[in-house]
C-alpha positions in Angstrom: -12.1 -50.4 -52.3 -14.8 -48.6 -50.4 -18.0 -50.6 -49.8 -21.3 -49.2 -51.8 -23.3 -46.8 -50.8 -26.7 -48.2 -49.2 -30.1 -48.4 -51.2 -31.5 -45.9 -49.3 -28.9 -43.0 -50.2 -29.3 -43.8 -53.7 -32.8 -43.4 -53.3 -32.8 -40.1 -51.6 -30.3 -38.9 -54.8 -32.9 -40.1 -57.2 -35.7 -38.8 -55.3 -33.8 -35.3 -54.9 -32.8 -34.9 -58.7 -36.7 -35.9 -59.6 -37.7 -33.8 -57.2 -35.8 -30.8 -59.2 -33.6 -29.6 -55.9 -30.9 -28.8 -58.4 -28.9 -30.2 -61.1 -27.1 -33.4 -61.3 -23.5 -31.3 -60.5 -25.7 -29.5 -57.1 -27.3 -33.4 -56.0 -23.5 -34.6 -56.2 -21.8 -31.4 -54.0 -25.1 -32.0 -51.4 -25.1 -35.4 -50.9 -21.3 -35.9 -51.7 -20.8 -38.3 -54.3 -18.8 -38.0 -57.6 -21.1 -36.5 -60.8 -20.5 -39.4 -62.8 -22.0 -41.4 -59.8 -25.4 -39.9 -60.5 -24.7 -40.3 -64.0 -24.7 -44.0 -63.8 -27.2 -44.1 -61.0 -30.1 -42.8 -63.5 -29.1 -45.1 -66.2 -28.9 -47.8 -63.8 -32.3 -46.9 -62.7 -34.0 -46.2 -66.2 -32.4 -49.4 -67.9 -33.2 -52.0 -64.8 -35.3 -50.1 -62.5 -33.3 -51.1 -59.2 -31.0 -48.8 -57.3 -29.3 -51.9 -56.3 -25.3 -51.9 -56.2 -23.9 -54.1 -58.5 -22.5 -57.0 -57.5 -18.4 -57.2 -57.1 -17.3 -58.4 -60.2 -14.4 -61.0 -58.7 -11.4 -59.2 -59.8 -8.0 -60.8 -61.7 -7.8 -64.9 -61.5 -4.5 -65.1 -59.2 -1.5 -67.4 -61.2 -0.8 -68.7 -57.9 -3.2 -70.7 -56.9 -3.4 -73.7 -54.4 -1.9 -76.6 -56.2 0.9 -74.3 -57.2 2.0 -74.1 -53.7 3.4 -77.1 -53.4 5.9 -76.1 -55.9 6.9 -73.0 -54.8 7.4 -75.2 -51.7 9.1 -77.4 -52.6 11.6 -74.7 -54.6 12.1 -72.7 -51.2 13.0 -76.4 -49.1 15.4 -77.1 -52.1 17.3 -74.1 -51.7 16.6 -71.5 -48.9 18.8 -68.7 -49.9 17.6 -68.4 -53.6 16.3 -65.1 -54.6 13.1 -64.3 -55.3 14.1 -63.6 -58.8 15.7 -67.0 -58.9 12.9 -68.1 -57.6 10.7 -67.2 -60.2 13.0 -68.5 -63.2 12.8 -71.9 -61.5 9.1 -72.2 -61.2 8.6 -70.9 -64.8 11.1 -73.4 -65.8 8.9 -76.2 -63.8 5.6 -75.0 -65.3 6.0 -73.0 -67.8 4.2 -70.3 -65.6 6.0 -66.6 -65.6 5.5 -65.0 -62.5 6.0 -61.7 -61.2 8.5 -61.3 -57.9 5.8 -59.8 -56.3 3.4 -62.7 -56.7 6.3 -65.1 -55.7 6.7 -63.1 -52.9 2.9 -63.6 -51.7 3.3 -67.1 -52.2 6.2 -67.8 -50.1 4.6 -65.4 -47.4 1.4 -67.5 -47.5 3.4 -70.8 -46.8 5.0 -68.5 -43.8 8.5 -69.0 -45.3 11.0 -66.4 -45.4 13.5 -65.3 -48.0 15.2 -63.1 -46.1 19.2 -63.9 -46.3 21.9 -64.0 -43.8 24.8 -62.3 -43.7 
């Protein structure tokens, strides 16, 4: 996700749409930002009174977290070749945790294991 635009280009799009240099659709094309953008960036400003970007709001809690890593470990050392979607049937069975291959797959990547199998 991009990062937000600085304080002082908000202000300039407030201070160009008070100013009456066009509507909210010619403020967006000119200083290229979305029309909802300036949208929220007015309600923003009318309900708090900052320009301020919001901070990040943290995102999904991961269902992998540290003290699950051990287990996954511990299910990779026990057998090497398993599948990832073995994998995940044995931790669920362990924890009682369903997990997405995907997710497995992060996990054993951030213990620097590898799944990959021999021929």
């Amino acid at each position: 996700m991009p990062a937000p635009l600085s304080v002082d280009l908000r202000q300039r799009i407030l201070a160009a749409y008070d100013a009456k240099e066009g509507s909210q659709r010619q403020v967006a094309e000119r200083f290229k930002v979305s029309l909802s953008f300036i949208r929220d960036l007015r309600r923003q400003h009318r309900e708090t009174g900052s320009v301020q970007p919001k901070p990040h709001a943290g995102g999904a809690v991961a269902k992998l977290g540290l003290e699950q890593l051990p287990i996954v470990e511990a299910l990779v050392k026990a057998q090497p070749d398993a599948l990832l979607t073995e994998l995940c049937e044995r931790f669920a069975q362990q924890t009682g945790i369903e997990v997405s291959v995907s997710t497995m797959q992060r996990a054993v990547c951030r213990l620097k294991f590898s799944v990959k199998k021999k021929l």
